[in-house]
C-alpha positions in Angstrom: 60.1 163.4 21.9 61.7 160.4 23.9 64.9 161.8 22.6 64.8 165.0 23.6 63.4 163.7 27.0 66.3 161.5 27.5 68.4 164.9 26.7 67.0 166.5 29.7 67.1 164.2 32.0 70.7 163.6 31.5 71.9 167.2 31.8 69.7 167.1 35.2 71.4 164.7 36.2 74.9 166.8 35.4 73.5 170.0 36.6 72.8 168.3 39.6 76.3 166.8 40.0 78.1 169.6 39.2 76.3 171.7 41.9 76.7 169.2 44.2 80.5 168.9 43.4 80.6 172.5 44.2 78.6 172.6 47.2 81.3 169.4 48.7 84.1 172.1 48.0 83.1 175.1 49.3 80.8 173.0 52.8 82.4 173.2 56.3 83.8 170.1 57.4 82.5 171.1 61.0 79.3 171.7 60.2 78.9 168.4 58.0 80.6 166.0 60.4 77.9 167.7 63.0 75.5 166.5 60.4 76.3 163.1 60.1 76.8 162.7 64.0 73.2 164.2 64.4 72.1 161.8 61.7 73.5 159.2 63.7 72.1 160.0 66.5 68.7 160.2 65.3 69.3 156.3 63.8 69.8 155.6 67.7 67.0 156.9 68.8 64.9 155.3 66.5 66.6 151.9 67.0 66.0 152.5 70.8 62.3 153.3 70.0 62.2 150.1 68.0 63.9 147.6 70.3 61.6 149.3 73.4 58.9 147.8 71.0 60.4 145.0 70.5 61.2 144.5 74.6 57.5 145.7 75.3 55.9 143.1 73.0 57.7 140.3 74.8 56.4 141.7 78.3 53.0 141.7 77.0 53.1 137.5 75.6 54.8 136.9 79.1 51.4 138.5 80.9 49.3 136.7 78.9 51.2 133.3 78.9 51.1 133.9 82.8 47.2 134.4 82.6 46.9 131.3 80.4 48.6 129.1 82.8 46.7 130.7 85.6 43.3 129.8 83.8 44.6 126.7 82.9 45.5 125.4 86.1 41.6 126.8 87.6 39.8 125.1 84.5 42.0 121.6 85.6 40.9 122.5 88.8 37.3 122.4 87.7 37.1 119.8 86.0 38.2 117.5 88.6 35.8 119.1 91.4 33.1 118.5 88.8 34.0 114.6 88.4 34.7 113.8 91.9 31.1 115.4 92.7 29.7 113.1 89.6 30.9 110.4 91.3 29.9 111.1 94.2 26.6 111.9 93.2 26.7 108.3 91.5 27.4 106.9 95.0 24.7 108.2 96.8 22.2 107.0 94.2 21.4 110.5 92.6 21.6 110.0 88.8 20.2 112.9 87.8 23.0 115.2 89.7 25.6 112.9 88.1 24.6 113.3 84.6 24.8 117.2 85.4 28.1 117.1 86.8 29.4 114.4 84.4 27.9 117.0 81.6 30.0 120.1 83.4 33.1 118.3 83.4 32.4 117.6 79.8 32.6 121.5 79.6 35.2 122.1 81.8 37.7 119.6 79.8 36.6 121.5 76.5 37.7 124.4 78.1 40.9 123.4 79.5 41.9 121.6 76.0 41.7 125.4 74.4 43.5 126.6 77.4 46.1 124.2 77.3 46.4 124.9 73.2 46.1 128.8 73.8 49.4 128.5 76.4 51.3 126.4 73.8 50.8 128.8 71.7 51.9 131.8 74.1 54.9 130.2 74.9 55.9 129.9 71.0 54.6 133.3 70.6 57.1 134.5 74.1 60.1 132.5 72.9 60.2 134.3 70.0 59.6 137.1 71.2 62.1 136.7 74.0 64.3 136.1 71.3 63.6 139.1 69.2 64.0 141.2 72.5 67.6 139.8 73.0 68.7 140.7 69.5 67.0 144.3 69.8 68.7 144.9 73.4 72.1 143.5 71.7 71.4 146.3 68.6 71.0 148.8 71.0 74.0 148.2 72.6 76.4 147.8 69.8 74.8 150.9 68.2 75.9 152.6 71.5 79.2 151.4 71.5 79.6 153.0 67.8 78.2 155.7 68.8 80.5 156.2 71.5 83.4 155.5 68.9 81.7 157.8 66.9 81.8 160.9 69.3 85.5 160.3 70.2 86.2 160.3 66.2 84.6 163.5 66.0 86.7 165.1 68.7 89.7 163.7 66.7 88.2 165.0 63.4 87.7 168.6 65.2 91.0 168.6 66.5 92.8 167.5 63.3 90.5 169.9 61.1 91.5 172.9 63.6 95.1 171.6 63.3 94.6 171.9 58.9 92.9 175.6 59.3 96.0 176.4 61.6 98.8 174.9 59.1 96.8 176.6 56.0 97.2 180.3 57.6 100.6 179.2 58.4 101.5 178.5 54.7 99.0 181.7 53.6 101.5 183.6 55.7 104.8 182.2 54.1 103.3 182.9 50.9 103.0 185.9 51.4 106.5 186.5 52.5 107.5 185.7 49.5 105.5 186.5 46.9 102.9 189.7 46.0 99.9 189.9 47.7 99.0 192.8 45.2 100.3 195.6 42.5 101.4 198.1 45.1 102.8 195.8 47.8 106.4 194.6 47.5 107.6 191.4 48.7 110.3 190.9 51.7 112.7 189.7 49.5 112.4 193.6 47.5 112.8 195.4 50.3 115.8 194.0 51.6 117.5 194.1 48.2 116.3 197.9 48.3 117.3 198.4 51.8 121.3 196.4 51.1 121.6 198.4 48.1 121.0 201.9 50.2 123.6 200.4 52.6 126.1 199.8 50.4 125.9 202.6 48.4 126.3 204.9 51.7 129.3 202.4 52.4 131.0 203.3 49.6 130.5 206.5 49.2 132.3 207.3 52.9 135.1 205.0 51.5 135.5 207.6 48.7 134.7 210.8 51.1 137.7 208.9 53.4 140.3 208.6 50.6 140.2 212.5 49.4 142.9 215.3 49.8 140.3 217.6 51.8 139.8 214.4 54.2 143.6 213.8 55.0 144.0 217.5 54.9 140.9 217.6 57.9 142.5 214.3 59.9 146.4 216.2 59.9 144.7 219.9 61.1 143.3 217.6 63.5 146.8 215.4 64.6 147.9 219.0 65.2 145.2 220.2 67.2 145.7 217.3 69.4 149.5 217.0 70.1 149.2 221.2 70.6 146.7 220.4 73.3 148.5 217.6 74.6 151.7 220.1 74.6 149.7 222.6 76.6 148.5 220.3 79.4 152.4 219.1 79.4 153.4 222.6 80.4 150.3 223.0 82.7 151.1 219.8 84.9 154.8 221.4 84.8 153.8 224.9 85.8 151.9 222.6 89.1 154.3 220.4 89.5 152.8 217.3 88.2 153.5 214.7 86.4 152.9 214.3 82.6 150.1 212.2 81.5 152.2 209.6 80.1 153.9 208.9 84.1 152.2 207.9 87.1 152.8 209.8 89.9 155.6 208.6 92.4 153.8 206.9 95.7 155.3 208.6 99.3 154.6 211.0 102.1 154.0 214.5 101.4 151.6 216.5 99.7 150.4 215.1 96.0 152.5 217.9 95.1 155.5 217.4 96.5 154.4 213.4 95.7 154.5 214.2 92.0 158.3 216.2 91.9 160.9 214.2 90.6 164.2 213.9 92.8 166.1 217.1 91.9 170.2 216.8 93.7 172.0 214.1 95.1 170.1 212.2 97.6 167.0 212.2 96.1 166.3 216.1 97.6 164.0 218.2 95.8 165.8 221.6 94.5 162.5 223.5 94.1 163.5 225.0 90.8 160.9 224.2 88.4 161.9 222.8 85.2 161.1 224.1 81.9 160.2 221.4 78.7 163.8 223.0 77.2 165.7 222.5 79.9 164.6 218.9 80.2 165.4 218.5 76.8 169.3 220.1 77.6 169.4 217.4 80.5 168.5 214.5 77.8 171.5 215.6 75.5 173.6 215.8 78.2 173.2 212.6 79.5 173.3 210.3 76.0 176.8 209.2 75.0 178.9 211.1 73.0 179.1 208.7 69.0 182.8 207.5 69.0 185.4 209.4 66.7 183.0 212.4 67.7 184.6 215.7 69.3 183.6 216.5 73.0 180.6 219.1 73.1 182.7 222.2 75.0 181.6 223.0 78.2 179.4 225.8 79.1 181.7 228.4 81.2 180.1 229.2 84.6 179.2 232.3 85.2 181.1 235.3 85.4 184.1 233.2 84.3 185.8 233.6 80.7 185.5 230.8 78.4 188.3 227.8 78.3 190.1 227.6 74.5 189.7 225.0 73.1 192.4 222.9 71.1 191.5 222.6 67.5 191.1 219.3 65.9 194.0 217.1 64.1 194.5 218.0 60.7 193.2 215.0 58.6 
């Protein structure tokens, strides 16, 4: 029976542990240091309560030490009106009234030798209780000082334990960033491998599109498109007499029109004869040197004029 008592008791006593292992880890640290500050608190108070005692019961010997010195100085008082009427009661003759006053002095010195020993026993009974009040008022204030101490530490301990929550959704939040917060949600680090591989793959695949015959066939149709456009707007600045993109136009007075014609005789005058992409191209061939050991190009006859013979070449 002892045995099995002695069983009990100690899986109580692990039960109870355990649970209140448990309750430590899963408790508010706010709501427990608000605990142990209110606990505090109430100590304070009750220390206050007890040194008010403490003070009051030192107020209360003072009053009566203050009464018993009181009473003690009207019993002294007493006793010597009593003996100075003995005596002279003595003088005039009158025994009688002399024994009676002789008899309350008697009394009055009685009295005044329990005064005296009641106020020697106040005073012990106030210096201790002086004392007692000094050490409770000394208490009071050094449990204030803590509990000022106390507070501050609490604001600190606040601060600090909203400064922990703050860093733990921090790391909560980097964990997450990194690692599965469940089956069906992928991580960061998935989707941008998903999202490069997409890239890349489009990447090459308009590298390959780039390097085919149908894509070199598509960029020369469209080389020729261009330079026949460009060769169109060439003859339509002709046709108006402007420049071609490639020159700026020449700065003067005139019209832009007559600006942008190019000097066509000597003297820089224009000859208002419009000239044609082939016979700019005559002038061009006309003007470059003739290669050396060449024959001289013939020249054209003018018109209405029969053409010059030429003489034939020397025989090799």
């Amino acid at each position: 029976m002892n045995g099995m008592w002695k069983v009990l008791r100690r899986r109580w006593k692990y039960l109870t542990a355990k649970l209140s292992g448990r309750w430590e880890e899963t408790a508010d640290p706010a709501v427990q240091l608000e605990q142990a500050i209110g606990e505090a608190q109430d100590q304070h108070r009750k220390l206050v309560e007890q040194a008010a005692n403490v003070v009051a019961n030192q107020k209360r010997t003072e009053l009566q030490l203050n009464r018993a010195m009181q009473d003690l100085e009207n019993v002294n008082a007493s006793t010597r009106r009593a003996l100075a009427m003995a005596n002279e009661a003595a003088q005039r003759g009158d025994t009688a009234k002399a024994a009676d006053y002789n008899q309350t002095a008697e009394a009055f010195a009685n009295r005044l030798i329990a005064t005296e020993k009641q106020v020697d026993d106040l005073k012990t009974m106030h210096y201790q209780a002086t004392q007692a009040a000094q050490q409770a008022k000394a208490a009071v204030q050094q449990n204030q000082a803590a509990m000022q101490q106390r507070l501050a530490e609490r604001q600190k301990l606040l601060s600090q334990l909203d400064q922990a929550r703050m860093q733990e959704q921090l790391n909560a939040a980097m964990t997450t960033l990194s690692q599965t917060v469940g089956q069906d949600v992928p991580t960061l680090d998935e989707v941008r491998s998903k999202i490069e591989a997409q890239y890349a793959k489009a990447l090459g695949t308009a590298e390959l599109a780039g390097q085919g015959v149908e894509a070199r066939m598509l960029e020369i149709e469209q080389a020729s498109v261009y330079s026949e456009a460009h060769q169109r707007l060439d003859e339509m600045r002709s046709e108006m007499g402007l420049p071609s993109g490639d020159q700026p136009a020449a700065v003067g007075p005139g019209t832009p029109a007559q600006q942008a014609l190019g000097a066509g005789g000597p003297g820089g005058q224009a000859t208002g004869a419009t000239t044609t992409p082939n016979q700019a191209s005559d002038e061009v061939r006309a003007q470059a040197p003739a290669p050396q050991g060449a024959p001289e190009a013939p020249e054209a006859p003018a018109p209405g004029q029969p053409a010059k013979a030429q003489p034939a070449p020397p025989a090799s």
